[in-house]
Each structure stands twice: as structure tokens, then as C-alpha cells.
PQR file of N, CA, C, O and H, with PARSE charges and radii, in Angstrom:
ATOM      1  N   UNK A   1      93.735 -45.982-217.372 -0.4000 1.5000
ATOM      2  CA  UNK A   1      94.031 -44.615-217.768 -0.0000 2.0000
ATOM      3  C   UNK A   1      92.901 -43.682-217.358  0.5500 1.7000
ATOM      4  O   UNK A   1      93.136 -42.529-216.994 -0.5500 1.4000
ATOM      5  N   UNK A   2      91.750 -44.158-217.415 -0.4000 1.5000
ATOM      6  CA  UNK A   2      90.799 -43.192-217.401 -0.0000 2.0000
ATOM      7  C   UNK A   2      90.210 -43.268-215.307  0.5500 1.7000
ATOM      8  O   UNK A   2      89.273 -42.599-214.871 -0.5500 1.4000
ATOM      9  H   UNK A   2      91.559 -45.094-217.710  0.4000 1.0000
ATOM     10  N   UNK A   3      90.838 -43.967-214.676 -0.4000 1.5000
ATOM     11  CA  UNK A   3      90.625 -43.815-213.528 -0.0000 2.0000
ATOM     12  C   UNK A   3      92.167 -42.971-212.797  0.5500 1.7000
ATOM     13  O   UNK A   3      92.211 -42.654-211.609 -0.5500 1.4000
ATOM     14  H   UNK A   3      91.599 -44.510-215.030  0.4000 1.0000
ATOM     15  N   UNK A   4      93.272 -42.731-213.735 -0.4000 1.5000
ATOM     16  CA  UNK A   4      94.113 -41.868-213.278 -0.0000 2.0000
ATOM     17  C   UNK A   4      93.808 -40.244-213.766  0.5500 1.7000
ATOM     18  O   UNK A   4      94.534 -39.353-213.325 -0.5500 1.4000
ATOM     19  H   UNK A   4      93.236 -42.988-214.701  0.4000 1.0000
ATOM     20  N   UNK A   5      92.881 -39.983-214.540 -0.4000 1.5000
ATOM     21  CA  UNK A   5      92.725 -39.025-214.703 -0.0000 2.0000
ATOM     22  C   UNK A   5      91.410 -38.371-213.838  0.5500 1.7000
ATOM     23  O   UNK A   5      91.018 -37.210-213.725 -0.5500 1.4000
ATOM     24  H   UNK A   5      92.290 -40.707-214.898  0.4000 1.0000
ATOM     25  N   UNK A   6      91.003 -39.424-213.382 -0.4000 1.5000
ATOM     26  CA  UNK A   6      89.727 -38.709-212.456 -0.0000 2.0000
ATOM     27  C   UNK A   6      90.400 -38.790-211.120  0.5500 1.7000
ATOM     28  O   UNK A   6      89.573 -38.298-210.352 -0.5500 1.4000
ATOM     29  H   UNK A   6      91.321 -40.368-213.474  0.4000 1.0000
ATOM     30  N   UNK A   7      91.578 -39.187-210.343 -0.4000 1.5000
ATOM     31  CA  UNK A   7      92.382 -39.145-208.826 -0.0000 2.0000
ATOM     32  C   UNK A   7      92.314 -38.067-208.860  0.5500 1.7000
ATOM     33  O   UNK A   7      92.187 -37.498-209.944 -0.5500 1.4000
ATOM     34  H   UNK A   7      92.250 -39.587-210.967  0.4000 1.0000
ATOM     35  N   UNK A   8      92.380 -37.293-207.528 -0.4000 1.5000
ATOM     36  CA  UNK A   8      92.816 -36.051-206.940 -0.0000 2.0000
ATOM     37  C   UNK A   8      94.383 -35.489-206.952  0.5500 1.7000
ATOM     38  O   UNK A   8      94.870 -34.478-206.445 -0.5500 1.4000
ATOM     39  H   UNK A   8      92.484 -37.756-206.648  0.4000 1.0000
ATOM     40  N   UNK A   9      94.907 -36.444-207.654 -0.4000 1.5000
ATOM     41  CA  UNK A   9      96.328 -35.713-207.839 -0.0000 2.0000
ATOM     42  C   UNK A   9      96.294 -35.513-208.878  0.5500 1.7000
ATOM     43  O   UNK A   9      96.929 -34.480-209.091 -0.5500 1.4000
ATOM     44  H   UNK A   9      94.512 -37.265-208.066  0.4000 1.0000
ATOM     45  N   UNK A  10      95.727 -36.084-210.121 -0.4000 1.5000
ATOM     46  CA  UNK A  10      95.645 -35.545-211.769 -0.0000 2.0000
ATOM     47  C   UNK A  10      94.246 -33.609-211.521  0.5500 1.7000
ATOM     48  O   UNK A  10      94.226 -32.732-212.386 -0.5500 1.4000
ATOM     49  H   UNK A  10      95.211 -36.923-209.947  0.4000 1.0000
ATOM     50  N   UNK A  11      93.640 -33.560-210.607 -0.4000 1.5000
ATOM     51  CA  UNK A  11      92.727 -32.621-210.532 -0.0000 2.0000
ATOM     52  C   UNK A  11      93.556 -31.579-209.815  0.5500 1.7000
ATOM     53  O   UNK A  11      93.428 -30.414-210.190 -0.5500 1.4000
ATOM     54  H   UNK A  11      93.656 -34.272-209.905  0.4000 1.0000
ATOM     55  N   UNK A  12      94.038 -31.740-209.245 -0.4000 1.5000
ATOM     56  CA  UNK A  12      95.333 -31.131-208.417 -0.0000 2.0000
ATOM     57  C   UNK A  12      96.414 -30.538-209.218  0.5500 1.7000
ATOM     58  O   UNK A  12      96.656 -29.392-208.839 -0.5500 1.4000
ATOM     59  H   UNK A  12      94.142 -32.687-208.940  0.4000 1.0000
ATOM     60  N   UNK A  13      96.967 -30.836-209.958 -0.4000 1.5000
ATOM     61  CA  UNK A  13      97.997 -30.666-211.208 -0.0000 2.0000
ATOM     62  C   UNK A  13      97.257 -29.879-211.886  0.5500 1.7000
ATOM     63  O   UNK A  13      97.678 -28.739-212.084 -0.5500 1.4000
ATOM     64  H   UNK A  13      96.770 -31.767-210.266  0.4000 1.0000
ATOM     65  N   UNK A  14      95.843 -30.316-212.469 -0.4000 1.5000
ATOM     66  CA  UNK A  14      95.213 -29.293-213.651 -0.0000 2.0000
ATOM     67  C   UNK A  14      94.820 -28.102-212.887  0.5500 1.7000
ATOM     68  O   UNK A  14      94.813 -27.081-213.574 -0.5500 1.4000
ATOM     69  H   UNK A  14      95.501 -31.242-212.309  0.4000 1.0000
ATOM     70  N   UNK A  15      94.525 -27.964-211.784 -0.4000 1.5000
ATOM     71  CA  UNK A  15      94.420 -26.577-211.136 -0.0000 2.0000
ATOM     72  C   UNK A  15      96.149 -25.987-210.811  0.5500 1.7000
ATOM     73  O   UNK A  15      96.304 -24.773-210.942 -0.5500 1.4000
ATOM     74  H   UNK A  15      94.530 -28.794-211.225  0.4000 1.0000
ATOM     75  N   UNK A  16      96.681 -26.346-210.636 -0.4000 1.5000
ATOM     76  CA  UNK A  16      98.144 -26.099-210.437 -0.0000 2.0000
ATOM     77  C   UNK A  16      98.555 -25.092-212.026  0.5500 1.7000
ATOM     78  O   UNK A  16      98.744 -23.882-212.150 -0.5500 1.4000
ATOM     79  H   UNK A  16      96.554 -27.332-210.529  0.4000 1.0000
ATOM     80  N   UNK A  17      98.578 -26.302-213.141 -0.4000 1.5000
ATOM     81  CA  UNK A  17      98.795 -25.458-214.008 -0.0000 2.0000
ATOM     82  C   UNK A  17      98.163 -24.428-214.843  0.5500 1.7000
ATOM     83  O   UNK A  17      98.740 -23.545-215.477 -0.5500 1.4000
ATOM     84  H   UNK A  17      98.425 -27.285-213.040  0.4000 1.0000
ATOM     85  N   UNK A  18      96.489 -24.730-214.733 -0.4000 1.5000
ATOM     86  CA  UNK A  18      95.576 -23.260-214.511 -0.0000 2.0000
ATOM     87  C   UNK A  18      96.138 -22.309-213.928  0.5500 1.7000
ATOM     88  O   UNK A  18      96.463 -21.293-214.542 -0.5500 1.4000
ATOM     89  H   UNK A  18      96.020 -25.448-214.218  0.4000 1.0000
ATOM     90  N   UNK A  19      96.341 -22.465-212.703 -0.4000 1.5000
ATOM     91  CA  UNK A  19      96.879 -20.851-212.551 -0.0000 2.0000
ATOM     92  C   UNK A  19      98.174 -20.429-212.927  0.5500 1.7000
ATOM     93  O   UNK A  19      98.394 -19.222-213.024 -0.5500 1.4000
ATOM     94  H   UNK A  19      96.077 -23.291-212.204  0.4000 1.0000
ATOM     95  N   UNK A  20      99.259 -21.447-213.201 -0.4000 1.5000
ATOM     96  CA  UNK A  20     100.394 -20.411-213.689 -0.0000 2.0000
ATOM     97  C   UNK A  20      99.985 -19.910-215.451  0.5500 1.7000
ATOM     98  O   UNK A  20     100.740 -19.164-216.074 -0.5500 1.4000
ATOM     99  H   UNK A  20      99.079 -22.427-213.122  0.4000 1.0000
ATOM    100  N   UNK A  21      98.483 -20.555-216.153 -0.4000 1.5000
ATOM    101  CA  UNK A  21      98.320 -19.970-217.454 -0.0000 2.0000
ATOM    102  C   UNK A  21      97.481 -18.542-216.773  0.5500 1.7000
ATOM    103  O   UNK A  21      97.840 -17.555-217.415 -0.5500 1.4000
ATOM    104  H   UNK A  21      97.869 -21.161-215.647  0.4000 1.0000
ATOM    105  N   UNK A  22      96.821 -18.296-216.045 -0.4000 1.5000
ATOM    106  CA  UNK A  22      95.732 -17.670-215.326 -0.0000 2.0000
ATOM    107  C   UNK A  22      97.215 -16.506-215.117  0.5500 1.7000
ATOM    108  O   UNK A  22      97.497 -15.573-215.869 -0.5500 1.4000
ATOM    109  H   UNK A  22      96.529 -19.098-215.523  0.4000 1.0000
ATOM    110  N   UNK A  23      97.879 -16.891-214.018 -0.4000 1.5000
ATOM    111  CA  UNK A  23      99.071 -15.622-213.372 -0.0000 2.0000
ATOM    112  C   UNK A  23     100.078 -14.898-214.239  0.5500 1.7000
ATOM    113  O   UNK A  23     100.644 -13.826-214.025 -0.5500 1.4000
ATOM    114  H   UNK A  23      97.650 -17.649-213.407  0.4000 1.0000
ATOM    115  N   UNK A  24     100.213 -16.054-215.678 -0.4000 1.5000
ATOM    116  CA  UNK A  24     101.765 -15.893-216.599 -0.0000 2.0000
ATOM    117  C   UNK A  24     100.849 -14.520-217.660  0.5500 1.7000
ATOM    118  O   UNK A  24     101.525 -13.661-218.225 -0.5500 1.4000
ATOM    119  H   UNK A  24      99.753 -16.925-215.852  0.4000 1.0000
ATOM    120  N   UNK A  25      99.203 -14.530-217.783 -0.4000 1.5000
ATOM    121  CA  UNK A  25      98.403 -13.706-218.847 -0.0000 2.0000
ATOM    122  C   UNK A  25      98.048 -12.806-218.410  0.5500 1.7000
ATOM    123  O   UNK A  25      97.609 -11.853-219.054 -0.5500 1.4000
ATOM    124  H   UNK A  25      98.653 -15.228-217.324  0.4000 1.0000
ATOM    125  N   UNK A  26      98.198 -12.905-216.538 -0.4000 1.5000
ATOM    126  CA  UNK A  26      97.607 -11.853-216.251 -0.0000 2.0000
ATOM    127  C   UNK A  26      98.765 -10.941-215.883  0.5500 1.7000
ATOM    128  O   UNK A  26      98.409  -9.794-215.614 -0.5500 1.4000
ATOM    129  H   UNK A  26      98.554 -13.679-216.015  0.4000 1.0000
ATOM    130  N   UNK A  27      99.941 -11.160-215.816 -0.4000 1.5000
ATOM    131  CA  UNK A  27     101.627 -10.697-215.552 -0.0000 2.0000
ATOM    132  C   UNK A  27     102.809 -11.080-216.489  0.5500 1.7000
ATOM    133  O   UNK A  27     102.964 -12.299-216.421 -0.5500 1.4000
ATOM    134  H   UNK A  27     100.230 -12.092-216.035  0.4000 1.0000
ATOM    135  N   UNK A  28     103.560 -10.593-217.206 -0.4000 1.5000
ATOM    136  CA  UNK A  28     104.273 -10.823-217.764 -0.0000 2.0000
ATOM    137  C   UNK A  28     105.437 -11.353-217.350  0.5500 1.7000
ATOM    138  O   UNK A  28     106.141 -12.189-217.916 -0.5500 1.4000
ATOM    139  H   UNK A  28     103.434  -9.602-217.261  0.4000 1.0000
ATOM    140  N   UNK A  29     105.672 -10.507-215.762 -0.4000 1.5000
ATOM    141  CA  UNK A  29     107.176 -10.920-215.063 -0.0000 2.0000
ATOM    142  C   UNK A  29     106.692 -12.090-213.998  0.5500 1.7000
ATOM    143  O   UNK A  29     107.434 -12.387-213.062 -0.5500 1.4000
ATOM    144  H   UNK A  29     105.101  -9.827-215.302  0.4000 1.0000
ATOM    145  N   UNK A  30     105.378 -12.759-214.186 -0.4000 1.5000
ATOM    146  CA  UNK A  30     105.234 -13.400-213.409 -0.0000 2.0000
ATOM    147  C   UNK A  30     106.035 -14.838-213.620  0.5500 1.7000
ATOM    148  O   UNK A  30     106.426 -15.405-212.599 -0.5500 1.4000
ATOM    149  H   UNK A  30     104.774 -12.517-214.946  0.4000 1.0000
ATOM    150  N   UNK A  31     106.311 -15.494-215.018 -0.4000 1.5000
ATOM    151  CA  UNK A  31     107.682 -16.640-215.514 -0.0000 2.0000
ATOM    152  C   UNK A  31     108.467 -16.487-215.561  0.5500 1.7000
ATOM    153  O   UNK A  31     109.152 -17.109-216.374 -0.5500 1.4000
ATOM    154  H   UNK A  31     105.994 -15.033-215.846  0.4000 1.0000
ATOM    155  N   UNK A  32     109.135 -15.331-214.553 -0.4000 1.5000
ATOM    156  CA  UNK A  32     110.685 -14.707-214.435 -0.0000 2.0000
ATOM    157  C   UNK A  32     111.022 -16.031-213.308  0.5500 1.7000
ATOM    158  O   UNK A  32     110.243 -16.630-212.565 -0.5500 1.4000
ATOM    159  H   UNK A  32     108.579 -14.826-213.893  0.4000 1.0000
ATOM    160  N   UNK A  33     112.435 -16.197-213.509 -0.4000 1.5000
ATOM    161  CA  UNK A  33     113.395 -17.050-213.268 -0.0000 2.0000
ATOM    162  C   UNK A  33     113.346 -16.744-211.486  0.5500 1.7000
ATOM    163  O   UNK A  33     113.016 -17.457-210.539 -0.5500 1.4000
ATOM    164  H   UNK A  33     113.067 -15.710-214.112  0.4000 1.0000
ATOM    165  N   UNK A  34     113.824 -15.394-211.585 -0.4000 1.5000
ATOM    166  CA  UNK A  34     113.550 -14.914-210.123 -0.0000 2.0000
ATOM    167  C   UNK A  34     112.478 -15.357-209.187  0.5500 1.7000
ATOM    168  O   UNK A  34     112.513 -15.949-208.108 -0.5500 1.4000
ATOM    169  H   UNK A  34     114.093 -14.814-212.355  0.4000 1.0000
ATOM    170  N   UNK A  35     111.191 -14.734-210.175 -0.4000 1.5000
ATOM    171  CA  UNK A  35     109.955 -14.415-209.319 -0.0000 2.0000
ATOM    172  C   UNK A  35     110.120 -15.927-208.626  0.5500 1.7000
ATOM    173  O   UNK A  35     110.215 -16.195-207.428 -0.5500 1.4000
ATOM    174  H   UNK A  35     111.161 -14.253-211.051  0.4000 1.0000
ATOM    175  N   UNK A  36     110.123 -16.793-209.735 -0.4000 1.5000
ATOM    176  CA  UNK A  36     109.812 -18.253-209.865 -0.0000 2.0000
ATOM    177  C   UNK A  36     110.509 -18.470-207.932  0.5500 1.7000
ATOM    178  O   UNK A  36     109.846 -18.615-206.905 -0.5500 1.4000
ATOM    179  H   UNK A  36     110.046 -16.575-210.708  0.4000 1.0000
ATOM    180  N   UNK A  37     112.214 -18.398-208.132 -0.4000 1.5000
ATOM    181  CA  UNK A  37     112.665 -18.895-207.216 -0.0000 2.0000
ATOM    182  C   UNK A  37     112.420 -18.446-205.938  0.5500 1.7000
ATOM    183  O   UNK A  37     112.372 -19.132-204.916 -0.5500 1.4000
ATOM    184  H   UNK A  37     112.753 -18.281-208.967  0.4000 1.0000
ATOM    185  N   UNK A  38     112.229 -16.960-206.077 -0.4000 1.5000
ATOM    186  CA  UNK A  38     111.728 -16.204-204.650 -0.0000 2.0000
ATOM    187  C   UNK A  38     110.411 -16.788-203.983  0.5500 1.7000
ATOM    188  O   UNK A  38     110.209 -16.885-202.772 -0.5500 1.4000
ATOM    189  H   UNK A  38     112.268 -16.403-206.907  0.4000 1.0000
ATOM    190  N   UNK A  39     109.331 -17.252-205.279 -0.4000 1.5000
ATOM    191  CA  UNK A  39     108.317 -17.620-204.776 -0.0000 2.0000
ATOM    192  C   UNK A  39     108.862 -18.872-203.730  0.5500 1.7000
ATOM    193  O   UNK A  39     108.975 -18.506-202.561 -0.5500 1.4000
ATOM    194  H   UNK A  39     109.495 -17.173-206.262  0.4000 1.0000
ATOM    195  N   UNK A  40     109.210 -20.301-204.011 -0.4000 1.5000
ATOM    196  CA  UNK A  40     110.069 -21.327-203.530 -0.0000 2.0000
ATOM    197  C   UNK A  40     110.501 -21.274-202.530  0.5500 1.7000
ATOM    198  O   UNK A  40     110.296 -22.033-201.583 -0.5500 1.4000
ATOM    199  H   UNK A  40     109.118 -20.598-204.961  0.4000 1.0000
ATOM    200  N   UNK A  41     111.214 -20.302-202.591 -0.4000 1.5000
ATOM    201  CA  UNK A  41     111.989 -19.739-201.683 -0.0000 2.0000
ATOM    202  C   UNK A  41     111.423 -19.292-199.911  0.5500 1.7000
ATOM    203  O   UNK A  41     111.910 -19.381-198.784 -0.5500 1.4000
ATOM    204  H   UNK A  41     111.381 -19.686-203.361  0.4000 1.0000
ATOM    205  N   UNK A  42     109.884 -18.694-200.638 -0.4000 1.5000
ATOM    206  CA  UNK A  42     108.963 -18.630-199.262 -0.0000 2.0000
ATOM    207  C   UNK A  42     108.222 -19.599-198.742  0.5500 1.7000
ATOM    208  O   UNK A  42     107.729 -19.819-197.636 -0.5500 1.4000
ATOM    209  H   UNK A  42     109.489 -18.622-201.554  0.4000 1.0000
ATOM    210  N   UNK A  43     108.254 -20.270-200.036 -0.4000 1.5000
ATOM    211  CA  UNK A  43     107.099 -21.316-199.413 -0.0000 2.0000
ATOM    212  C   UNK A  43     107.948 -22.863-198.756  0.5500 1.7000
ATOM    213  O   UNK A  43     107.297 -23.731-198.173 -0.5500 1.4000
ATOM    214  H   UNK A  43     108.655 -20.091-200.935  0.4000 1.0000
ATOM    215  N   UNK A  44     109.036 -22.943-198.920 -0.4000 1.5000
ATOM    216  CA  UNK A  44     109.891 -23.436-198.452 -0.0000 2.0000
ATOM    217  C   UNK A  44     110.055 -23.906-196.717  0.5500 1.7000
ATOM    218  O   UNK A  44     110.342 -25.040-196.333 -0.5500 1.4000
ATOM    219  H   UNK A  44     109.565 -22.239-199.393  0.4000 1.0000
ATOM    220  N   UNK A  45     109.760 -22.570-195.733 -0.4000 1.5000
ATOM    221  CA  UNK A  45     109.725 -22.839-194.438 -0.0000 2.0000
ATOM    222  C   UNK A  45     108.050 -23.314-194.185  0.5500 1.7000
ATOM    223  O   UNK A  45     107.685 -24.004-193.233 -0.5500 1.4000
ATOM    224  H   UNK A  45     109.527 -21.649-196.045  0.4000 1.0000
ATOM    225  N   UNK A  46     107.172 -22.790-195.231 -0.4000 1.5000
ATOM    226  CA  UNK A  46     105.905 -23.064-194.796 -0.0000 2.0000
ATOM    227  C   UNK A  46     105.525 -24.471-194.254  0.5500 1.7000
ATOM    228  O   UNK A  46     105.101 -24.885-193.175 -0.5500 1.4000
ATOM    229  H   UNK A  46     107.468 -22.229-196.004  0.4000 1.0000
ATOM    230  N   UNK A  47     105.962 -25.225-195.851 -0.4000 1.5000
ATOM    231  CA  UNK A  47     106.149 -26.927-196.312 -0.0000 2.0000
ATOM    232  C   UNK A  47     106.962 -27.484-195.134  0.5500 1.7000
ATOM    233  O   UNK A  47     106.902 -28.698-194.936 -0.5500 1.4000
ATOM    234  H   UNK A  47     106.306 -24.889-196.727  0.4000 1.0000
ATOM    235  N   UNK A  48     107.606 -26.828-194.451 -0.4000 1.5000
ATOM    236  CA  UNK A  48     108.595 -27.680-193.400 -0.0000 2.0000
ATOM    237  C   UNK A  48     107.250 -27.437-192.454  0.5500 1.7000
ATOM    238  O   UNK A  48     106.228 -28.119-192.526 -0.5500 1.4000
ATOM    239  H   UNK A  48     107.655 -25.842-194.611  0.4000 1.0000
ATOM    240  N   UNK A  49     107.431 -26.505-191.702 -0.4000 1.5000
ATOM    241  CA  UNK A  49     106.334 -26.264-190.183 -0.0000 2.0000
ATOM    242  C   UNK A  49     105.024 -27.241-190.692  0.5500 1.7000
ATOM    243  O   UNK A  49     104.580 -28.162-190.006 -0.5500 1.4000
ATOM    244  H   UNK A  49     108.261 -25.951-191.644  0.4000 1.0000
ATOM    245  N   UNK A  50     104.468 -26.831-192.112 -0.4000 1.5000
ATOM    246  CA  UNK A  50     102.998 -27.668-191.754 -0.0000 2.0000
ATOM    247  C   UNK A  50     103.397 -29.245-191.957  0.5500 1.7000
ATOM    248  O   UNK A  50     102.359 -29.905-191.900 -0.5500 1.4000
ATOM    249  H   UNK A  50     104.829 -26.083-192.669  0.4000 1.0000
ATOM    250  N   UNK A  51     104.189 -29.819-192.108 -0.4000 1.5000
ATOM    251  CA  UNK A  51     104.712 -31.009-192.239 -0.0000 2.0000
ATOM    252  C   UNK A  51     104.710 -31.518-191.271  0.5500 1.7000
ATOM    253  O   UNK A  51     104.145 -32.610-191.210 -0.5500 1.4000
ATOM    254  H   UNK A  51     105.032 -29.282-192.155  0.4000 1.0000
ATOM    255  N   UNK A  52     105.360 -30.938-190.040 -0.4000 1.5000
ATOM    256  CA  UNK A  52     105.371 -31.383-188.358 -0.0000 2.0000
ATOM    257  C   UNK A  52     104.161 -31.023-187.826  0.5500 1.7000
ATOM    258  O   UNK A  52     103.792 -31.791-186.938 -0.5500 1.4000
ATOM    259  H   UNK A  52     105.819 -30.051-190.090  0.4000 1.0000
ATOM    260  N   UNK A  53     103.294 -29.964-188.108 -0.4000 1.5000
ATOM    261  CA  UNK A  53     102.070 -29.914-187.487 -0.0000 2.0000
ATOM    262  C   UNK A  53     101.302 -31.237-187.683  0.5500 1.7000
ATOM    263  O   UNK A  53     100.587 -31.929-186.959 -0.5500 1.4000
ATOM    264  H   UNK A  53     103.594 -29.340-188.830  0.4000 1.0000
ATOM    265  N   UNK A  54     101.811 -31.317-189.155 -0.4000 1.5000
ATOM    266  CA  UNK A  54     100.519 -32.780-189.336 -0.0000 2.0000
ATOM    267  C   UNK A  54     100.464 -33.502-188.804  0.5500 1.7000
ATOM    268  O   UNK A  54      99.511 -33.998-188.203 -0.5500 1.4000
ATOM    269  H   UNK A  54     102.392 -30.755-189.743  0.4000 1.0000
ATOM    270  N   UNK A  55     101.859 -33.860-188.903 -0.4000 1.5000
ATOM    271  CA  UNK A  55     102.321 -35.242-187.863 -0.0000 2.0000
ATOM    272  C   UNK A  55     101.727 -35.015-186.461  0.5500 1.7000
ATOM    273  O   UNK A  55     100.782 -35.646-185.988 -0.5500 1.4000
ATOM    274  H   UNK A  55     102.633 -33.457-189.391  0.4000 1.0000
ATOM    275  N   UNK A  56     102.497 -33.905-185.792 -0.4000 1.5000
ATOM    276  CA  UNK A  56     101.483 -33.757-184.379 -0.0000 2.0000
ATOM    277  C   UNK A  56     100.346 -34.081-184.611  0.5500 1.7000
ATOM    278  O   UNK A  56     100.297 -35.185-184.069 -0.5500 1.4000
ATOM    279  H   UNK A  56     103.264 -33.392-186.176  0.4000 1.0000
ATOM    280  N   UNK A  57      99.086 -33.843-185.169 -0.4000 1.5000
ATOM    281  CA  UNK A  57      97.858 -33.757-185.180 -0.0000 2.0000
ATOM    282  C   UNK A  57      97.404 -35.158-185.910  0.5500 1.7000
ATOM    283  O   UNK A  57      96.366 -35.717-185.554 -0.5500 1.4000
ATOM    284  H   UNK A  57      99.127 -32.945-185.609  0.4000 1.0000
ATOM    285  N   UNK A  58      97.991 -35.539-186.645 -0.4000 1.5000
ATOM    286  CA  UNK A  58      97.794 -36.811-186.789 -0.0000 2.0000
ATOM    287  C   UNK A  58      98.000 -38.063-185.548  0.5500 1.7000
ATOM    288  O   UNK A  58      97.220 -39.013-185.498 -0.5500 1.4000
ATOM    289  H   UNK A  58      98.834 -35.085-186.934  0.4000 1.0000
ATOM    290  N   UNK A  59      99.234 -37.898-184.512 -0.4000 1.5000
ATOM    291  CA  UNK A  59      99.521 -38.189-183.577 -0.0000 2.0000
ATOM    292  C   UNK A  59      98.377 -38.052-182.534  0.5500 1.7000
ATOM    293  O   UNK A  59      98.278 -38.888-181.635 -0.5500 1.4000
ATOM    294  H   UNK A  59      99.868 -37.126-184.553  0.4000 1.0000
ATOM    295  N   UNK A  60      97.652 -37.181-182.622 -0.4000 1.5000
ATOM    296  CA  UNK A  60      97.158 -36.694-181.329 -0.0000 2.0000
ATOM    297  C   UNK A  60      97.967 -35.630-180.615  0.5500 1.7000
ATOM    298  O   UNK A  60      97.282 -34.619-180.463 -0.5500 1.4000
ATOM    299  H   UNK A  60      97.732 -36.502-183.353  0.4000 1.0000
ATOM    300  N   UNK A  61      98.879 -35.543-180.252 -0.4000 1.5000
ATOM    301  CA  UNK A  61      99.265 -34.420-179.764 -0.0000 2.0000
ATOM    302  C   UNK A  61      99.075 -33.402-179.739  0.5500 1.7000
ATOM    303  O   UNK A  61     100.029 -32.715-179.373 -0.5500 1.4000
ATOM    304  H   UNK A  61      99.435 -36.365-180.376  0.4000 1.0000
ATOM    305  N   UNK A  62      97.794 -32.681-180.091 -0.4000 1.5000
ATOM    306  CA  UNK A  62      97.273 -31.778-179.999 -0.0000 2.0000
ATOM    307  C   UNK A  62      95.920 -31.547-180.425  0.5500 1.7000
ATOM    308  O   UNK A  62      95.597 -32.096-181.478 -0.5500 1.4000
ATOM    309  H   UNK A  62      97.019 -33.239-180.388  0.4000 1.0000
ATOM    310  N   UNK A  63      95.050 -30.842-179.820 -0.4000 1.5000
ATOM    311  CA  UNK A  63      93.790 -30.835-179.833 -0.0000 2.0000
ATOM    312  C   UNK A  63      93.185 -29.903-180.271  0.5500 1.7000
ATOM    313  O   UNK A  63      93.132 -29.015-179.420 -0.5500 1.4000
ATOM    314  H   UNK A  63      95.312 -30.397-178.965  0.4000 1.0000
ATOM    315  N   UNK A  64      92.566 -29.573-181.408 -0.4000 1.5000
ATOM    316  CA  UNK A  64      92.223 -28.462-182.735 -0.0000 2.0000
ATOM    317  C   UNK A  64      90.919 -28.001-182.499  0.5500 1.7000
ATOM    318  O   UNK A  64      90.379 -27.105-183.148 -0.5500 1.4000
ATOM    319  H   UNK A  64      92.608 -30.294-182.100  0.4000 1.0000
ATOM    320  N   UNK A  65      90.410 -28.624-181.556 -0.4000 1.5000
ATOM    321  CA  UNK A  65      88.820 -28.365-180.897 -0.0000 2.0000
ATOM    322  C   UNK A  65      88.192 -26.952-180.589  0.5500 1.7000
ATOM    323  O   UNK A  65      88.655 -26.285-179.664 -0.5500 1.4000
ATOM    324  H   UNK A  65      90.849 -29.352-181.029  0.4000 1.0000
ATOM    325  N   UNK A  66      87.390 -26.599-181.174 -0.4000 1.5000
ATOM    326  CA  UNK A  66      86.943 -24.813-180.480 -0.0000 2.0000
ATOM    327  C   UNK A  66      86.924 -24.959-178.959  0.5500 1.7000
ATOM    328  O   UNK A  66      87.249 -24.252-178.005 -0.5500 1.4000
ATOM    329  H   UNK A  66      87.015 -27.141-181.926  0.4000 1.0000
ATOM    330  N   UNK A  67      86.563 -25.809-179.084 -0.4000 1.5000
ATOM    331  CA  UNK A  67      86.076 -25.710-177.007 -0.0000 2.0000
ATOM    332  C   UNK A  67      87.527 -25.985-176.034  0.5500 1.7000
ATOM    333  O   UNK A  67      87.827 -25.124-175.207 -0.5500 1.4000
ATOM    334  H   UNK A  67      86.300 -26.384-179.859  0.4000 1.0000
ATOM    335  N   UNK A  68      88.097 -26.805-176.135 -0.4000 1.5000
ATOM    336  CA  UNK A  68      89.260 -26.990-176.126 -0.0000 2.0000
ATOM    337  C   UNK A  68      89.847 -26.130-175.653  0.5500 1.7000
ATOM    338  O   UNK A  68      91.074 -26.190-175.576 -0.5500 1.4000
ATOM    339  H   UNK A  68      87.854 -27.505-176.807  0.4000 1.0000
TER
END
């Protein structure tokens, strides 16, 4: 138990839900049903494109180099 709470996905989550207490105090319409889905909604094509970039770049297929 106490080595799942020190992983980077339990530290990941507690910053995750920090900010929707951080965004929901600092905005009222920010836990609107809407906002919620519109947000989703954008980040949606992001999660696709950087998904295949990775893969490329994990592949090699492309070279991220300044000089390059």
C-alpha cells in the first residue's frame, strides 16, 4: 500500500484533483456539465495526434534533434 501511494500515477491523480479543487473555488461555472464536456471535447483530437507522434518517435521515425 504504501509503495502505491508513492508511484507516479497516485502523484499524478493528486495533482489532477488539486486543480479541479484549485479551478471549481476559483470559478463557480467551472463543474458545469457543459464546461466539463466542452473541455473533453477539445482535448479529445489532442490525445489522438500526440498518441501517433509518440509512437513515431518512439519508432525512430523522426528526429527531434535541434541540429537536425
Amino acid at each position: 500500500m504504501k509503495k502505491a501511494l508513492k508511484s507516479w500515477e497516485m502523484v499524478l491523480l493528486c495533482i489532477l484533483i488539486l486543480e479541479f479543487i484549485i479551478f471549481a473555488t476559483a470559478n463557480s461555472k467551472f463543474l458545469m456539465p457543459r464546461v466539463l464536456f466542452g473541455s473533453i471535447n477539445d482535448m479529445i483530437s489532442i490525445c489522438i495526434i500526440s498518441l501517433f507522434v509518440t509512437f513515431v518517435m518512439i519508432t525512430g521515425g523522426i528526429d527531434i534533434q535541434a541540429g537536425a
